[in-house]
N, C-alpha and C positions, 0 to 999 in steps of 0.2 A: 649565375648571370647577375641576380641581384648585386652582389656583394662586391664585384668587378665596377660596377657603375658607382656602389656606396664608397669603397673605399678611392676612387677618382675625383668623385665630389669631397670628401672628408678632406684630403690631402690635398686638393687643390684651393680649396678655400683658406688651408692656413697657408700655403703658400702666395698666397695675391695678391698681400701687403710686400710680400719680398722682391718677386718677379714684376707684379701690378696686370697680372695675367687678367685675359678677356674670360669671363662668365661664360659667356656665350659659347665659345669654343671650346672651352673644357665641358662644357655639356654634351657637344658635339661627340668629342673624344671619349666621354663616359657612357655612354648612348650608344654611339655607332649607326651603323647602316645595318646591324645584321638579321638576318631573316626568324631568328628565336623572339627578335623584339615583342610584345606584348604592351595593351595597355597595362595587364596586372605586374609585371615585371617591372616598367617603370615608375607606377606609381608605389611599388614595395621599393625602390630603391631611393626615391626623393623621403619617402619616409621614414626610412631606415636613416639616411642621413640628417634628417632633420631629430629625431630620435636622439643619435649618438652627436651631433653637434652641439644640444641642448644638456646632454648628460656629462659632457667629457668638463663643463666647467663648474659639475658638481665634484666630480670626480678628481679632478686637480685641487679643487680646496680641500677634499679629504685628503688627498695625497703630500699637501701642505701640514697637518694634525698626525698624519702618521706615514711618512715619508720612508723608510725601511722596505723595501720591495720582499715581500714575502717567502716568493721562489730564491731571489738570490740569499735570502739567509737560511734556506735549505741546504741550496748548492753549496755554501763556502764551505763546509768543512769537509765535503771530498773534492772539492778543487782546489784545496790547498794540498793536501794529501797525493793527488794528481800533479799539480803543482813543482812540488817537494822533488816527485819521482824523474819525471823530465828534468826540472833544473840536474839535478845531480847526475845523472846519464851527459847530457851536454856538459855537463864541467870533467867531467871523464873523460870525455871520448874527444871533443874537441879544442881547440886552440885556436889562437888569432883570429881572423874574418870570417872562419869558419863557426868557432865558437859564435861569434856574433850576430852572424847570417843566420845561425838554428834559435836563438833567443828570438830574432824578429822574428821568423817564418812560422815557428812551434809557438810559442810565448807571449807573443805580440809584445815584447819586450826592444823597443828600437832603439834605445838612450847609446847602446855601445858601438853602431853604425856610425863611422865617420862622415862629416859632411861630400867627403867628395864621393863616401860610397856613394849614398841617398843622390846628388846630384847628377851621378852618371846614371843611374837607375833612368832619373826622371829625361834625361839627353835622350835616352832609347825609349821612352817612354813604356817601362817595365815597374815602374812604381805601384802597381797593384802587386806585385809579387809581395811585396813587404807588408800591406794590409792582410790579415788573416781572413777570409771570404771563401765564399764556395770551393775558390780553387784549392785550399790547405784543406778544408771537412774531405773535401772529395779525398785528397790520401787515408784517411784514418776509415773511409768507410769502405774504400777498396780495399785494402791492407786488411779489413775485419770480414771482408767475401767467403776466406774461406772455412771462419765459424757458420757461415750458413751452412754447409756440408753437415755438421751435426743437426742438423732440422731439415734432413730432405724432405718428411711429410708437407706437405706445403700447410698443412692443419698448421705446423709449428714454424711455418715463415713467418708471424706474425710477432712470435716471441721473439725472432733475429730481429726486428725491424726495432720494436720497443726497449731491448736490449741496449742498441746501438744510438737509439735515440735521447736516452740515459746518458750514456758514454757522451756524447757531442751535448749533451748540454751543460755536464758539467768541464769538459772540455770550453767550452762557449765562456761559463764561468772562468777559469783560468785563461784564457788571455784577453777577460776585461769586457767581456759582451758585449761589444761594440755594433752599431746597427746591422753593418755587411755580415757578420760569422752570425749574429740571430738570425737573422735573414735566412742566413746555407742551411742553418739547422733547420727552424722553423719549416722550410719547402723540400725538405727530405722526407721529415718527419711524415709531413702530411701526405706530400707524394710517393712516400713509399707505402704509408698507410693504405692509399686508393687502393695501388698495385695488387694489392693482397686481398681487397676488397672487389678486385673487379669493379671498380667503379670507374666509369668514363666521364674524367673532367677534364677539361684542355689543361693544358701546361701551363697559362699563362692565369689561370686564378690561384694557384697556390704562391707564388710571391704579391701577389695585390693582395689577396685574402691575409699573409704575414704585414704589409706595410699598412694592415685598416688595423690589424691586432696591436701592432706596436704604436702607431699611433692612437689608438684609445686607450693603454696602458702609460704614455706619455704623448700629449701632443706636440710638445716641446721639439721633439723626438724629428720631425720632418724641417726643422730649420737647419741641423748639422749635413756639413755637405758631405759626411761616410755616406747618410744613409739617402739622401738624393742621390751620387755617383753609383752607390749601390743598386738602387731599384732601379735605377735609369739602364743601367748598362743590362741588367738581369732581365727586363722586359722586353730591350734589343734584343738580345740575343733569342730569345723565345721567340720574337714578331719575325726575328732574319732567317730563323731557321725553322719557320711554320710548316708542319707539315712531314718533318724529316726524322728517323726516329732517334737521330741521335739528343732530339730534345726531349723524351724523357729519360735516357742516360744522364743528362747533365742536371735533371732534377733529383732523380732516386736512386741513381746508377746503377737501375739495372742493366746487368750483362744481356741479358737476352733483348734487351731495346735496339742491340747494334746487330743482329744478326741481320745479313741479308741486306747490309746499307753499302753503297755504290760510293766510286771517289770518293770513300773515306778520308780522306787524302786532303780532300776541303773545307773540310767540318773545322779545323784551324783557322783557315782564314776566313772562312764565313764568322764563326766567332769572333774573330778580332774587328772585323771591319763592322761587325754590328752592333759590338760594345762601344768601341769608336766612335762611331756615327752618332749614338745614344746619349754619350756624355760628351758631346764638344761642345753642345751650347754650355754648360753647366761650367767646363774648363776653361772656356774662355772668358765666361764672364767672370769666374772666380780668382782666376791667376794670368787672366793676358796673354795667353797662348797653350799650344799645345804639341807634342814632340810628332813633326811631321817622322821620325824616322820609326812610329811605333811596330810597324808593319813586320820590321828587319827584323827587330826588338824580339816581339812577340815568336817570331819563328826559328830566327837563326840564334839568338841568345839563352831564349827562358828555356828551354828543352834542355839545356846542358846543367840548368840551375836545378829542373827538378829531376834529373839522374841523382843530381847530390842531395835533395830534398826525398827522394828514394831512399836512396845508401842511409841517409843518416837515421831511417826511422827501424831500419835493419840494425842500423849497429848500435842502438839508443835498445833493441830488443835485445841483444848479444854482447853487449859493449864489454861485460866482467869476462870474455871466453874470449875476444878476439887479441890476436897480440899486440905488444904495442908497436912495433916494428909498423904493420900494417895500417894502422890510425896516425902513422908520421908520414906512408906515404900518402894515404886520405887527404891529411891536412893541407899539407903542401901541394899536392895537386890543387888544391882549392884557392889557394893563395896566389899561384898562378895564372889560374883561370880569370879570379877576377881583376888580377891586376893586367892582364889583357886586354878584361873588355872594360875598362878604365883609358887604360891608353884607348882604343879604338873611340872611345867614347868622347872623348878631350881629344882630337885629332880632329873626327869629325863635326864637333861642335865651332873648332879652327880654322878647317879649311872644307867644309861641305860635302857631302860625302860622294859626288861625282869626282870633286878632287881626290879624297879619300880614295878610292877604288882604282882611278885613272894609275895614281902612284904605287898601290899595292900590285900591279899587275904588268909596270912599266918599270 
């Protein structure tokens, strides 16, 4: 509970010169109304903040003397290695927009995304696909489910968790660390950690408890709008989906979190609309609007994207054994597809998409 409150205050205070945000209210918000409240809880939290707000600008002048981040020059030399292996798998198996589309999605590599790709992304408002974020860790740690099977002692689910947590960081490494993919790691890590632990913590301190981490390792770190749009949308979703067990799946993914869950069916749109909700003040003040058609976007589009964001991490496993016959007609279904929802996207951006449907059905 502490650290919920500390990391609110920490992160709001460097934000107040940007926003020009009320004191008052973010106390409010750091505090709450909740019934755990205590005097000792909050007086550990004003202190705690007061502590690490007093520390963080020693910590930046050392960081200024010896600037080299310790862990990433551990990382670099097996996420170049990791690195290496992807790149090369993708220049094998893939061609044209497809090639390109696994560079951004795997890689966080966007440079070969043409402008009208990226701009039909943002018309549907599916431009988080292309940011590397919880939604791309989530394939790599579902796709590694069934090495837990060699640890069915649950003594040895501990080792899968650490195993994996390894894996995603220097994955995290290779496509550039960016605040969102520390983040997915970071609240895996920890949440999957609990899991194993039997330890009952809400869902909602393992991403604030990563954004008080990241911000005392850079304070810097809470002006970049990746990682505002990140925590912003990650704590929606946690706050929209209170109570439901698909929110610890979307932290630790564990399978057995979804047994037994009702209109699964919803847990889609409840996530979009609570990411949504979470970052439009942050979108609109940053870029003057935001893609009313996210909704579509998010349901009828991105699903098709991550069948191929599937396939390709199958044939990135297989790619020297699969024929080439079958990687041509991969490719070119892909090529297709997006050049679809390009048109769909430039159409409706032309004539609105009441027009847009009126015509497709008349």
């Amino acid at each position: 509970m502490v650290f919920r409150s500390t990391a609110v205050l920490c992160i709001a205070s460097s934000l107040t010169a940007m926003y020009r945000m009320d004191l008052t209210l973010v106390c409010v918000v750091a505090f709450g109304f909740g019934t755990w409240r205590t005097f000792w809880s909050d007086a550990g939290a004003v202190v705690w903040t007061m502590t690490v707000l007093l520390g963080a600008h020693v910590f930046l002048e050392w960081r200024y003397w010896y600037p080299s981040p310790v862990i990433g020059t551990l990382l670099e030399p097996w996420a170049a290695r990791l690195h290496g292996v992807l790149q090369s798998r993708i220049d094998h198996a893939a061609t044209g927009a497809l090639h390109d589309f696994l560079y951004g999605v795997l890689l966080g590599d966007r440079t070969g995304l043409s402008p009208e790709f990226q701009a039909g992304f943002r018309m549907l408002g599916i431009s988080h696909m292309l940011a590397v974020s919880g939604f791309h860790v989530g394939f790599w740690v579902v796709l590694g489910r069934p090495l837990k099977w060699l640890f069915r002692l649950r003594k040895w689910h501990l080792v899968y968790v650490l195993g994996m947590g390894a894996y995603l960081c220097v994955y995290a490494s290779v496509v550039g660390s960016g605040p969102s993919v520390v983040r997915a790691v970071g609240t895996f890590c920890f949440a999957a950690f609990a899991v194993q632990m039997n330890w009952k913590v809400a869902p909602l301190h393992w991403p604030l408890l990563m954004a008080w981490l990241m911000w005392w390792y850079d304070p810097e770190v809470v002006h970049r709008i990746g990682f505002q749009l990140s925590f912003s949308a990650v704590c929606g979703i946690l706050i929209g989906l209170s109570g439901l067990p698909a929110v610890e799946f979307l932290q630790s993914w564990q399978q057995e979190s979804l047994k037994g869950t009702k209109l699964g069916f919803l847990v889609p749109i409840q996530v979009t609309l609570s990411a949504w909700t979470a970052t439009l003040p942050l979108v609109m003040h940053h870029f003057g609007g935001a893609s009313p058609y996210f909704l579509i976007g998010n349901l009828l589009i991105v699903p098709l994207f991550v069948v191929y964001i599937w396939s390709a991490l199958f044939v990135l496993l297989l790619a020297p054994i699969i024929p080439c016959g079958a990687l041509e007609v991969w490719n070119s279904s892909f090529e297709w597809w997006v050049a679809w929802v390009l048109k769909v996207a430039q159409e409706i951006s032309q004539q609105g998409l009441l027009e847009f449907f009126s015509q497709a059905y008349l």
